[in-house]
LUMMARTI-128766 format. One record per atom (N, C-alpha, C): chain; x, y, z; residue number from 1. Coordinates in steps of 0.05 Angstrom, whole numbers. Layout:
// LUMMARTI-128766
+------+--------+--------+--------+-----+
| unit |     xx |     yy |     zz | pos |
+------+--------+--------+--------+-----+
|    A |      X |      Y |      Z | NUM |
...
+------+--------+--------+--------+-----+
//
This chain:
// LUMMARTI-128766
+------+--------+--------+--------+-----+
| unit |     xx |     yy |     zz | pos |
+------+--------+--------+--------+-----+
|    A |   1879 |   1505 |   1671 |   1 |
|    A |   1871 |   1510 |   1699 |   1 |
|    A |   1895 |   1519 |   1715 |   1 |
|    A |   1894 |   1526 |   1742 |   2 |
|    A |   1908 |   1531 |   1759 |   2 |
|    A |   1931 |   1511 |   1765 |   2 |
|    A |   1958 |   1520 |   1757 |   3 |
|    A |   1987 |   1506 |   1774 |   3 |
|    A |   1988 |   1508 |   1789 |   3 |
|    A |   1985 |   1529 |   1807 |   4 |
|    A |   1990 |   1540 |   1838 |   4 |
|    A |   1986 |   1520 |   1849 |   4 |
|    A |   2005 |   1509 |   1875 |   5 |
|    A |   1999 |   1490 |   1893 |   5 |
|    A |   1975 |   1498 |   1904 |   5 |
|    A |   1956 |   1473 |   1924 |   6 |
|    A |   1940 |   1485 |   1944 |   6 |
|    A |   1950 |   1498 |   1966 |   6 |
|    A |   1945 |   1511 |   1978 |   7 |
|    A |   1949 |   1523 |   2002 |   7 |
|    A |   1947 |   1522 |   2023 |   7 |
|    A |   1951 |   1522 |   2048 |   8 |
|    A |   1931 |   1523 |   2068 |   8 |
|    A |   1928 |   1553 |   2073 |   8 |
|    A |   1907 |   1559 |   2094 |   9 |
|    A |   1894 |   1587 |   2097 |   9 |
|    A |   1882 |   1585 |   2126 |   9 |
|    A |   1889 |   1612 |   2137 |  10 |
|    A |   1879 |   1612 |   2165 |  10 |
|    A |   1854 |   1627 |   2162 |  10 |
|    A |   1825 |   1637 |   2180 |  11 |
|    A |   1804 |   1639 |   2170 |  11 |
|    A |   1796 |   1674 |   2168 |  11 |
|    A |   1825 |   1685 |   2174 |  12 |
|    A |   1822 |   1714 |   2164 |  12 |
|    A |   1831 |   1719 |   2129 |  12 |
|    A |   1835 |   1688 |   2116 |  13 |
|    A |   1838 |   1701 |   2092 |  13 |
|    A |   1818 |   1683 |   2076 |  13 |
|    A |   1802 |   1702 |   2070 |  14 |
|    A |   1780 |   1692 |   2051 |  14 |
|    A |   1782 |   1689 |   2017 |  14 |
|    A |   1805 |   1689 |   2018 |  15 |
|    A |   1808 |   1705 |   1975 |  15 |
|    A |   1822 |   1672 |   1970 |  15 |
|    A |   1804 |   1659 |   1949 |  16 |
|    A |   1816 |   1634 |   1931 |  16 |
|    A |   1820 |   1654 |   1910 |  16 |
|    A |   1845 |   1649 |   1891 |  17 |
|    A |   1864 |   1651 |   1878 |  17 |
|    A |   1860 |   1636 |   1861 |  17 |
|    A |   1854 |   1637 |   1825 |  18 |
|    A |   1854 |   1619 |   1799 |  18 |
|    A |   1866 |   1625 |   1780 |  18 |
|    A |   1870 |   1614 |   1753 |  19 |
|    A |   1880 |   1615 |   1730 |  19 |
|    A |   1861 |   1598 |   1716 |  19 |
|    A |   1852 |   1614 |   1692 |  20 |
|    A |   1839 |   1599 |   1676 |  20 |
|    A |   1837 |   1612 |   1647 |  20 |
|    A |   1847 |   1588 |   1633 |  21 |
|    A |   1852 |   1611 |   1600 |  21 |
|    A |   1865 |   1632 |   1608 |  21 |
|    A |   1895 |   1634 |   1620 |  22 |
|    A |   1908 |   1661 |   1619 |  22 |
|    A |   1895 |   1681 |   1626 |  22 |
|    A |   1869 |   1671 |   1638 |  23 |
|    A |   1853 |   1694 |   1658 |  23 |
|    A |   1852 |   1702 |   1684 |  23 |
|    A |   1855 |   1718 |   1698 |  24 |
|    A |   1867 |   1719 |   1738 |  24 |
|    A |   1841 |   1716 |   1749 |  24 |
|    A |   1837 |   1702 |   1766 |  25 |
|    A |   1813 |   1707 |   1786 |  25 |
|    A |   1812 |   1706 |   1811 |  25 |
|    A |   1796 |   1722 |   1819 |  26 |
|    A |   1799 |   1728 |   1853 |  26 |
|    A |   1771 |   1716 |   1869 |  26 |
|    A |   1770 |   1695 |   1881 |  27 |
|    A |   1737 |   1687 |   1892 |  27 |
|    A |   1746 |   1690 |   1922 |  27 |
|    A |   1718 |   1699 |   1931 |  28 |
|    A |   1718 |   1709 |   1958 |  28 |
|    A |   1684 |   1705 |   1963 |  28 |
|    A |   1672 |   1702 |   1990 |  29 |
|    A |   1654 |   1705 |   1998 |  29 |
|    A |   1653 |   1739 |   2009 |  29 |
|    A |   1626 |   1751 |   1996 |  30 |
|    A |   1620 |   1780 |   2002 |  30 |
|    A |   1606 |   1777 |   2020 |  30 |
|    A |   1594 |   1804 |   2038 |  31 |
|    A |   1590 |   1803 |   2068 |  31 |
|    A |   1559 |   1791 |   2071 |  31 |
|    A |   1548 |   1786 |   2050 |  32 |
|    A |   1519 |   1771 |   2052 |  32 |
|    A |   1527 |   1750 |   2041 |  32 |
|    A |   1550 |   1732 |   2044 |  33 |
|    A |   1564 |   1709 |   2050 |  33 |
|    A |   1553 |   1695 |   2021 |  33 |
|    A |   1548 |   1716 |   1988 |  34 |
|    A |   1552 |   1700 |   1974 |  34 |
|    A |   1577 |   1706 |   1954 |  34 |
|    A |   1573 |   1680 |   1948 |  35 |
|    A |   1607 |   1673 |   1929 |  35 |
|    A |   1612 |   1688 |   1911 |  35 |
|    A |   1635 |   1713 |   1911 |  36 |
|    A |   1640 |   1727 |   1885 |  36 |
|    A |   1659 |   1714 |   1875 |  36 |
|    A |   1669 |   1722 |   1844 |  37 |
|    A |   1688 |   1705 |   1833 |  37 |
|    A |   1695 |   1739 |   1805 |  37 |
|    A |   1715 |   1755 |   1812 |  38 |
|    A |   1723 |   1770 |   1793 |  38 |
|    A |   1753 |   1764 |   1778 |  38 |
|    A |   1745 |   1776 |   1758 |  39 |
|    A |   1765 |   1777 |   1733 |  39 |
|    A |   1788 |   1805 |   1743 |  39 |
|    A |   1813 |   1796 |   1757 |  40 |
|    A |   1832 |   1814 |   1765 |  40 |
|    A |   1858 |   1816 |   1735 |  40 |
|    A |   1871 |   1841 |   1738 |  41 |
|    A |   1896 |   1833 |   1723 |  41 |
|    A |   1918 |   1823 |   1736 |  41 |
|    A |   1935 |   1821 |   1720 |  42 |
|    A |   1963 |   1801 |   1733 |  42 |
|    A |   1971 |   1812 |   1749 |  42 |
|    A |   1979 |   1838 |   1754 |  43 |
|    A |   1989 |   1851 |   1771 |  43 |
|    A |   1977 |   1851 |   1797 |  43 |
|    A |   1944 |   1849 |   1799 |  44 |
|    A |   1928 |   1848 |   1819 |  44 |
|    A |   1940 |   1818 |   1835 |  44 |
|    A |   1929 |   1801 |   1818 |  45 |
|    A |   1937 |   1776 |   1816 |  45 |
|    A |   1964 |   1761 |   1825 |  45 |
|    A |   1977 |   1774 |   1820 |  46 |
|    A |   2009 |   1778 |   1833 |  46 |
|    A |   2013 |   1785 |   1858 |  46 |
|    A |   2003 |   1810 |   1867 |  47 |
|    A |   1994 |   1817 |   1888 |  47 |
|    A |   1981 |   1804 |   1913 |  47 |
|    A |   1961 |   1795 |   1898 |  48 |
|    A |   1950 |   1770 |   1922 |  48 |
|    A |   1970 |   1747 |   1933 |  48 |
|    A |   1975 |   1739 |   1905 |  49 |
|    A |   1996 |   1715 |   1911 |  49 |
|    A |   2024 |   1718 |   1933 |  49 |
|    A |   2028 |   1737 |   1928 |  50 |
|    A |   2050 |   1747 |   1940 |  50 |
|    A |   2035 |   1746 |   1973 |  50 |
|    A |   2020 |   1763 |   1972 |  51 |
|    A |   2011 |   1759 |   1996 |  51 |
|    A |   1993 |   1731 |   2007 |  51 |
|    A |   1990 |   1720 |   1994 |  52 |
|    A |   1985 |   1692 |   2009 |  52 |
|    A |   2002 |   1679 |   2023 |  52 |
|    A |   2028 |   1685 |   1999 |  53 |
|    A |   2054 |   1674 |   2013 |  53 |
|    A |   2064 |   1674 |   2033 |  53 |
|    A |   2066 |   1707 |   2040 |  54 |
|    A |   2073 |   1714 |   2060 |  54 |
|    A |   2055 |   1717 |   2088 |  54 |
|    A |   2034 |   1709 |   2087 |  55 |
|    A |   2008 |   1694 |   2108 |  55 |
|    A |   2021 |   1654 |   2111 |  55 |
|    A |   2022 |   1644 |   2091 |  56 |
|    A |   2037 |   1625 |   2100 |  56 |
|    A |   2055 |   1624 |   2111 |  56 |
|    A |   2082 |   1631 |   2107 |  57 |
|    A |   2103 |   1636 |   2116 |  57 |
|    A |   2094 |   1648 |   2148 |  57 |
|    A |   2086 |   1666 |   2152 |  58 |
|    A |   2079 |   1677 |   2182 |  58 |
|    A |   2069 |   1651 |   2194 |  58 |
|    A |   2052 |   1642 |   2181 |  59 |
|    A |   2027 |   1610 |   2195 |  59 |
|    A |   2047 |   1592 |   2200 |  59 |
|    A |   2068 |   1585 |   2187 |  60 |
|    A |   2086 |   1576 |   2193 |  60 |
|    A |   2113 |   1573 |   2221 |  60 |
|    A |   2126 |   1607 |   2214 |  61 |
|    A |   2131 |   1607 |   2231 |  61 |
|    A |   2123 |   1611 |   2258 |  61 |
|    A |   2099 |   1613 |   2265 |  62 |
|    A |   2082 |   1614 |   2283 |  62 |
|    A |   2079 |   1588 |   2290 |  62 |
|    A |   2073 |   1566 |   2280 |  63 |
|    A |   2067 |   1543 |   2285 |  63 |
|    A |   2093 |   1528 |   2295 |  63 |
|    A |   2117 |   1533 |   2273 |  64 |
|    A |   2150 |   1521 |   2281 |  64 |
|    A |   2153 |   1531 |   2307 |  64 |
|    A |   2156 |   1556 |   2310 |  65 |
|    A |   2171 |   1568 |   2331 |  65 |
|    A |   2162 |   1589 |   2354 |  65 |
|    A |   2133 |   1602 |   2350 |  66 |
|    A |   2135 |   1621 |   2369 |  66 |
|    A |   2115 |   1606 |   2388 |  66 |
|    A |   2092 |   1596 |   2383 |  67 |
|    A |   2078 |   1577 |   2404 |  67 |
|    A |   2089 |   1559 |   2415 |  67 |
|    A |   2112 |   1545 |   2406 |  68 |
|    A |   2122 |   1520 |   2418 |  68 |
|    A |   2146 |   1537 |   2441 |  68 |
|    A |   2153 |   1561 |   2437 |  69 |
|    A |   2179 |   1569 |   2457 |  69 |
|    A |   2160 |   1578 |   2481 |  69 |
|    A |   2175 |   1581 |   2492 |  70 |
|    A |   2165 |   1598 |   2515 |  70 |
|    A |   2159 |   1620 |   2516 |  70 |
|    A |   2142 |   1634 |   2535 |  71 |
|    A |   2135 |   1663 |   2527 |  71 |
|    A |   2151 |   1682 |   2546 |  71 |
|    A |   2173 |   1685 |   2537 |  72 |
|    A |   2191 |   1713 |   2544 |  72 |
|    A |   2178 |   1730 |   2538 |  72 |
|    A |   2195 |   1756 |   2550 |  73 |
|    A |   2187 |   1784 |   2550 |  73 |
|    A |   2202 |   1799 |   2517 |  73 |
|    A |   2220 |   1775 |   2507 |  74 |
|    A |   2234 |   1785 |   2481 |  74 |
|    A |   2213 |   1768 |   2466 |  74 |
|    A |   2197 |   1748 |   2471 |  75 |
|    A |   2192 |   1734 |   2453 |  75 |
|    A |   2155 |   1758 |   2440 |  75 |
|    A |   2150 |   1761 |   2464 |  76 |
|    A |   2127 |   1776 |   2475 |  76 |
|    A |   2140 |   1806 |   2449 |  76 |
|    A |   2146 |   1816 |   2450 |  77 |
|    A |   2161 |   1846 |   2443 |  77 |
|    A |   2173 |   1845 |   2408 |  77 |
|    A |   2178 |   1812 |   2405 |  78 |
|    A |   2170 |   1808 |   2377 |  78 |
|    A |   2152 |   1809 |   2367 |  78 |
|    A |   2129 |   1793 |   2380 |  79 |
|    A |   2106 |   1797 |   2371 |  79 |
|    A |   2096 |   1828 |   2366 |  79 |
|    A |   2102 |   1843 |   2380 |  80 |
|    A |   2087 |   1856 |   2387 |  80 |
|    A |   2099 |   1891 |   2354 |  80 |
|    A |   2129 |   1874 |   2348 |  81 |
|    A |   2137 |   1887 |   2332 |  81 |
|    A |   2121 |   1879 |   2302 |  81 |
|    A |   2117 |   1842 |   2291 |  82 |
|    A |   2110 |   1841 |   2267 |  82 |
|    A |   2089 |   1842 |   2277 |  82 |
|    A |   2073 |   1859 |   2251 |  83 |
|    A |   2045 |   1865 |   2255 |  83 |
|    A |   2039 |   1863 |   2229 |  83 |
|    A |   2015 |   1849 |   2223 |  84 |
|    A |   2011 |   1841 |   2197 |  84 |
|    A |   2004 |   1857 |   2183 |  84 |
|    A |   2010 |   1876 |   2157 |  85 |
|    A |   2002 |   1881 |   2131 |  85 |
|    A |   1978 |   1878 |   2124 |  85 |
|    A |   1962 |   1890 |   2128 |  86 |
|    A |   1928 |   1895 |   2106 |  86 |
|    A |   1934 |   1881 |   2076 |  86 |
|    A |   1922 |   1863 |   2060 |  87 |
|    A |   1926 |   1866 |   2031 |  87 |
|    A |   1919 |   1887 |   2020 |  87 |
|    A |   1907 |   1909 |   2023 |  88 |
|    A |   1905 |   1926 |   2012 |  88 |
|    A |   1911 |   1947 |   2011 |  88 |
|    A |   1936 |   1946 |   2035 |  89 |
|    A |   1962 |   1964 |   2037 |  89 |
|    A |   1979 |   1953 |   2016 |  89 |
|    A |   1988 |   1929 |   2011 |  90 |
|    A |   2005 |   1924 |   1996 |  90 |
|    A |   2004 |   1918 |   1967 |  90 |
|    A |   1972 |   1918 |   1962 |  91 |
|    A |   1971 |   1934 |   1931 |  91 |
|    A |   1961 |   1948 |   1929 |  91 |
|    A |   1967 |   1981 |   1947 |  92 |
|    A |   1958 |   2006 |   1941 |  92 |
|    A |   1992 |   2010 |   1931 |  92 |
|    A |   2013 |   2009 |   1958 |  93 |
|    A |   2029 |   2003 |   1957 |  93 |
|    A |   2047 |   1998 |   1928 |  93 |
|    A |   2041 |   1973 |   1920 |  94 |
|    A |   2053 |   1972 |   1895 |  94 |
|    A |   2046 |   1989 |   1867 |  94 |
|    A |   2022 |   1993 |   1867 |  95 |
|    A |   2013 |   2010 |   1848 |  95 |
|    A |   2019 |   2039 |   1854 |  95 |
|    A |   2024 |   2051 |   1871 |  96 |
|    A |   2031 |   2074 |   1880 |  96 |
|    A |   2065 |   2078 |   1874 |  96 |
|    A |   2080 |   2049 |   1879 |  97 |
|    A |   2106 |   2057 |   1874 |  97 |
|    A |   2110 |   2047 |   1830 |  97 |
|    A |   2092 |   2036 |   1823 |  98 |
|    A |   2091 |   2030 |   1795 |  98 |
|    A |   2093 |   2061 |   1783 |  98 |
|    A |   2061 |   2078 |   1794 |  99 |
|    A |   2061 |   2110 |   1783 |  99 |
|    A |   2086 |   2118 |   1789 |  99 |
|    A |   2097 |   2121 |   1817 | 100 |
|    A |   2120 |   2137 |   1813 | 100 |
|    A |   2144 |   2137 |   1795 | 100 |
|    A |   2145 |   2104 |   1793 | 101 |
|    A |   2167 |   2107 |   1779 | 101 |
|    A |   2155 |   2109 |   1744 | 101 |
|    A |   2144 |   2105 |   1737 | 102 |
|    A |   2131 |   2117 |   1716 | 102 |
|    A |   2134 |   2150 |   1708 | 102 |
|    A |   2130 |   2161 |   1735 | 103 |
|    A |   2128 |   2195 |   1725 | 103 |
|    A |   2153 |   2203 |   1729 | 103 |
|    A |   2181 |   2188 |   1736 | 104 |
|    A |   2204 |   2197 |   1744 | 104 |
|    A |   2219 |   2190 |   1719 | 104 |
|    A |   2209 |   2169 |   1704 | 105 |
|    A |   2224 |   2163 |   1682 | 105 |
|    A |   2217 |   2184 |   1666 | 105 |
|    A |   2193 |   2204 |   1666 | 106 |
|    A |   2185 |   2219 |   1645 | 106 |
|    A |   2201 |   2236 |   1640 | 106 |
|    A |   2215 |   2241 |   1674 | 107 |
|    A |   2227 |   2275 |   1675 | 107 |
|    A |   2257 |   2269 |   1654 | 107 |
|    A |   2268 |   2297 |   1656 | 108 |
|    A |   2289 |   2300 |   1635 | 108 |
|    A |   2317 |   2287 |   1652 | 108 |
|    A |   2331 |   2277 |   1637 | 109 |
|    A |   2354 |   2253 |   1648 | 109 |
|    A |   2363 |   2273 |   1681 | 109 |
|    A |   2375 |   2303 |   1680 | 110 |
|    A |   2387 |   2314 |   1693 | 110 |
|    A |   2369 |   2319 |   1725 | 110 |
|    A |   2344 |   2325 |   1715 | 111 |
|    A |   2322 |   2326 |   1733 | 111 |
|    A |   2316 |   2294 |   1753 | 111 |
|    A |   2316 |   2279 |   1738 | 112 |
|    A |   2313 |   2245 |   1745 | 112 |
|    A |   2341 |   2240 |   1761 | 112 |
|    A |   2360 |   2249 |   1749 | 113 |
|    A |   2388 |   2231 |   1771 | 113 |
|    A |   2390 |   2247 |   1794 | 113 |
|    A |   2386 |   2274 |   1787 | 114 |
|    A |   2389 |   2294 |   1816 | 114 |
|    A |   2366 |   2279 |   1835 | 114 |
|    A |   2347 |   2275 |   1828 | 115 |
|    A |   2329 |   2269 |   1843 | 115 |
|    A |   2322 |   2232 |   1857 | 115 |
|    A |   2339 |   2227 |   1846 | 116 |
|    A |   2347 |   2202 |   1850 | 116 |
|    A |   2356 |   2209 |   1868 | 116 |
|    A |   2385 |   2215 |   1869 | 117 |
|    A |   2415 |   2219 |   1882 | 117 |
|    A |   2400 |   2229 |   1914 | 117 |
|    A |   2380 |   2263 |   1911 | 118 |
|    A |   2371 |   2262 |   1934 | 118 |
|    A |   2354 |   2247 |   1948 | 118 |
|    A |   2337 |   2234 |   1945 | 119 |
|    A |   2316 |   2220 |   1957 | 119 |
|    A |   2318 |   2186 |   1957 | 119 |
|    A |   2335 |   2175 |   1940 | 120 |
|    A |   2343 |   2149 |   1944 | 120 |
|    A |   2369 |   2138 |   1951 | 120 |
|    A |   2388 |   2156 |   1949 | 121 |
|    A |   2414 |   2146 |   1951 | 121 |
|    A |   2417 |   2170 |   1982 | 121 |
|    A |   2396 |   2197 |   1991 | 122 |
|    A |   2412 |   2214 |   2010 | 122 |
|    A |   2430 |   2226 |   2014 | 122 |
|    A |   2434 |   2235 |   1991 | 123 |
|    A |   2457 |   2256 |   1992 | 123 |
|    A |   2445 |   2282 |   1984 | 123 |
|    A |   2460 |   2302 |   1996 | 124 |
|    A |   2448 |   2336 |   2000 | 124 |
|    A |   2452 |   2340 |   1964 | 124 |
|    A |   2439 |   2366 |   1967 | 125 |
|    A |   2454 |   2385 |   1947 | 125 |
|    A |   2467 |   2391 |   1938 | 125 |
|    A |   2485 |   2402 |   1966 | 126 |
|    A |   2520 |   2411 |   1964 | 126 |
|    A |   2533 |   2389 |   1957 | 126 |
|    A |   2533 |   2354 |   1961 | 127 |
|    A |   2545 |   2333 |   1950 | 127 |
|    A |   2536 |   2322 |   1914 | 127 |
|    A |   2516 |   2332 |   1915 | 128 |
|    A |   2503 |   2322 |   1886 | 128 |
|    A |   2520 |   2347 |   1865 | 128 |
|    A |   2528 |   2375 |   1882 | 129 |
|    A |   2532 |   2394 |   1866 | 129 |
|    A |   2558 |   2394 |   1859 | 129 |
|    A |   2575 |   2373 |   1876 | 130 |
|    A |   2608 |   2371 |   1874 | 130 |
|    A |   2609 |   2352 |   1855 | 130 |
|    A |   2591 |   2328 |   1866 | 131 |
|    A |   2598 |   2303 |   1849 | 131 |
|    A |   2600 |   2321 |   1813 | 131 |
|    A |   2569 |   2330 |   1810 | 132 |
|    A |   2559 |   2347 |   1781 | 132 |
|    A |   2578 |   2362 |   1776 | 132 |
|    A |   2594 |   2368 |   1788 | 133 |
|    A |   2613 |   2403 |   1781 | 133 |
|    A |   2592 |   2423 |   1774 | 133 |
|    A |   2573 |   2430 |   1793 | 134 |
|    A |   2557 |   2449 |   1786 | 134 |
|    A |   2544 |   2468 |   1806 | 134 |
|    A |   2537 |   2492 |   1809 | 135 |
|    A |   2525 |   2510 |   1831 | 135 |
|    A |   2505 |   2490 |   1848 | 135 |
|    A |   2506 |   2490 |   1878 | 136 |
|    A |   2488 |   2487 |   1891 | 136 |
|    A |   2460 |   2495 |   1879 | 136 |
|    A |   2457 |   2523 |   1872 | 137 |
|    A |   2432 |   2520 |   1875 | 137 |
|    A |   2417 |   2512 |   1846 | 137 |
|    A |   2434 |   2511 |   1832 | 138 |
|    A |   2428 |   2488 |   1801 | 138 |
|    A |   2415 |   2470 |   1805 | 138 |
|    A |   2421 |   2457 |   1826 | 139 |
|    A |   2414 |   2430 |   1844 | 139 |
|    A |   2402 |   2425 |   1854 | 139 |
|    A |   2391 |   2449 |   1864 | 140 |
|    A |   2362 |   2459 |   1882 | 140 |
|    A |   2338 |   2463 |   1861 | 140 |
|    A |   2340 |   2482 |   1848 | 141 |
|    A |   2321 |   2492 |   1828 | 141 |
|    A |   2312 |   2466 |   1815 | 141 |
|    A |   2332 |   2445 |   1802 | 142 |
|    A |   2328 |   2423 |   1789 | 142 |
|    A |   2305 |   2409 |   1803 | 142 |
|    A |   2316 |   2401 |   1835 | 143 |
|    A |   2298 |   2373 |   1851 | 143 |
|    A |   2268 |   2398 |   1849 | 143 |
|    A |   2276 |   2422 |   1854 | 144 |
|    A |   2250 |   2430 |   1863 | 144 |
|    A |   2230 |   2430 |   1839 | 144 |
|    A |   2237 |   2432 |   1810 | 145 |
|    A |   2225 |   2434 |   1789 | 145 |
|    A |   2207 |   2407 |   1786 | 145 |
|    A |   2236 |   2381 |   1791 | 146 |
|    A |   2228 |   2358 |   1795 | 146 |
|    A |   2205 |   2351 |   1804 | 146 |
|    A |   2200 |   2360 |   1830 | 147 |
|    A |   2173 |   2355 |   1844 | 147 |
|    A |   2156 |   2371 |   1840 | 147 |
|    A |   2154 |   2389 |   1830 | 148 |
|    A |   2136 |   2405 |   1824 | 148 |
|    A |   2114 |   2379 |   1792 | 148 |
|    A |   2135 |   2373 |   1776 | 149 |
|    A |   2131 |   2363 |   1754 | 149 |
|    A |   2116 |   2338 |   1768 | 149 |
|    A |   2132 |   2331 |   1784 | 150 |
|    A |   2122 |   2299 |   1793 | 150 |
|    A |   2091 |   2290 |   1808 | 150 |
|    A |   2089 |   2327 |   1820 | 151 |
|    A |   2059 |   2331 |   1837 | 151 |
|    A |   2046 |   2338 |   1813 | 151 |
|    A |   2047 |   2350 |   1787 | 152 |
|    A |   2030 |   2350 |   1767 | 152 |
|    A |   2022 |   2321 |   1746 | 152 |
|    A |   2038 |   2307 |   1752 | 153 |
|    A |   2044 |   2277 |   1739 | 153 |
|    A |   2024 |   2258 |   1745 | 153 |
|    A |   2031 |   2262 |   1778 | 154 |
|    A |   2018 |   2240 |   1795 | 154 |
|    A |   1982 |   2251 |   1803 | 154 |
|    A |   1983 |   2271 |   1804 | 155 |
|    A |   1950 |   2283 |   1807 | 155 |
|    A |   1941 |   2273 |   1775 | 155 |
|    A |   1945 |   2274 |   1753 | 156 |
|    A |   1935 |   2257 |   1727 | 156 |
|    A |   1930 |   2233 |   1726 | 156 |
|    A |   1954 |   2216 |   1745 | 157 |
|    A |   1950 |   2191 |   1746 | 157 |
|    A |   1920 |   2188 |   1771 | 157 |
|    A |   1929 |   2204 |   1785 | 158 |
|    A |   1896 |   2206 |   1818 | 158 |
|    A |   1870 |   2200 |   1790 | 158 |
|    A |   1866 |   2221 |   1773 | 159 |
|    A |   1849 |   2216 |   1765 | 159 |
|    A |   1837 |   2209 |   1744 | 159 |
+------+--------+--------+--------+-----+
//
């Protein structure tokens, strides 16, 4: 059965969370308020958890610290900054960054680091093409091949 501690839960989250026989499960009441109970994978499963956590943690500090202070105009302007996460932003989210990096490992080593270098680390062309000892537009043609490959990759994975 289930290790997971119990939880507590505020009444916008409806998803109980199981283990049973190394199996994931997700129970929730559906909108004609009867009890579903599906077979998720780990990763789904993972997903949730993670986000339960972080619904506690908020319930928390909500409870420690922002109802008990006073209501400033900074305290007010915090609020107004965290704004909670959909769960189903945050495992579109993860599975979306799973594909990517899946179709980036496919590309060829030279294609993958240029394209790294630009889009994760921010560095131009002209810097990727000094670091490389190689033509600017080597550098260019590469990222652009890159994404070209990566919009043919990721439309396979769409469907």
């Amino acid at each position: 059965m289930d290790k997971r501690p119990k939880r507590r839960k505020d009444k916008y989250n409806p998803y109980t969370l199981e283990t049973v026989d190394n199996k994931f499960y997700v129970s929730f009441s559906d909108s004609n308020k009867i009890k579903q109970r599906v077979e998720v994978s780990q990763d789904v499963y993972d997903c949730f958890d993670e986000y339960e956590l972080i619904e506690l943690s908020a319930m928390n500090e909500y409870d420690r610290h922002i109802e008990q202070s006073e209501l400033l105009e900074s305290t007010l302007e915090n609020r107004s900054w965290n704004k909670e996460i959909p769960l189903y932003d945050v495992v579109e989210k993860k599975y979306i960054s799973k594909e990517v990096r899946q179709a980036i490992n496919t590309l060829p080593a030279a294609q993958r680091q240029r394209l790294i270098k630009y889009y994760y680390q921010s560095k131009n062309y002209k810097k990727i093409a000094e670091e490389e000892g190689c033509e600017y537009q080597c550098v260019q043609r590469s990222i652009y091949r890159a994404k070209k490959k990566l919009k043919t990759l990721l439309n396979q994975f769409k469907d």
